[in-house]
N, C-alpha and C positions, 0 to 999 in steps of 0.2 A: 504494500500500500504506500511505501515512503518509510519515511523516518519515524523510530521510533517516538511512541509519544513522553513526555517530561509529564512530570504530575501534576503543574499547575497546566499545561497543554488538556491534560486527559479530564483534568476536573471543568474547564471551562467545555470543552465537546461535552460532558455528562450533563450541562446547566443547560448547554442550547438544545442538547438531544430531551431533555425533561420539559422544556419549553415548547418543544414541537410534538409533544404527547406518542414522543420513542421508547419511554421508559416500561423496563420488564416487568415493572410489579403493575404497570394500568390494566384493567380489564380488557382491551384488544391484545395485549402482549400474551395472557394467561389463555385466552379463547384460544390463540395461535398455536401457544403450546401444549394443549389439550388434545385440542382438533388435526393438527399439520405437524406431527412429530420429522425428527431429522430423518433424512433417512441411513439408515444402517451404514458401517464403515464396510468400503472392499476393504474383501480381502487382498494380503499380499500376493502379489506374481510368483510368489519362493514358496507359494504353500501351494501352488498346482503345477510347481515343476515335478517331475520324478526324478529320484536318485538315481535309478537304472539309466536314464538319458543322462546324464551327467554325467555317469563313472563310462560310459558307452562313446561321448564325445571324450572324457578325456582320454579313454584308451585308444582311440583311432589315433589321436594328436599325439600320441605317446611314441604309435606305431609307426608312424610320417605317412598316413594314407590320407 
């Protein structure tokens, strides 16, 4: 997003975001998270590799083929 924010940076965004009715505790914030949950984290690409492809590539490159 840019540079890190400073605390007095973070606490004037929290004053204008409360001002513009952003804030997580108003009832649209609570609706949202109620109703429109995050969705789920992917998984990692290393948990649907196989071993056997792995030790398979390294042994070919081992082999010089």
């Amino acid at each position: 997003m840019g540079k890190d924010l400073s605390r007095q940076r973070a606490q004037k965004r929290q004053e204008r975001e409360r001002q513009a009715g952003l804030d997580p505790d108003d009832e649209a914030a609570r609706w949202l998270a109620s109703n429109d949950p995050p969705p789920p984290p992917q998984a990692p690409k290393a948990a649907t590799k196989s071993k056997t492809l792995h030790r398979w590539r390294q042994r070919r490159l081992r082999e010089g083929k």
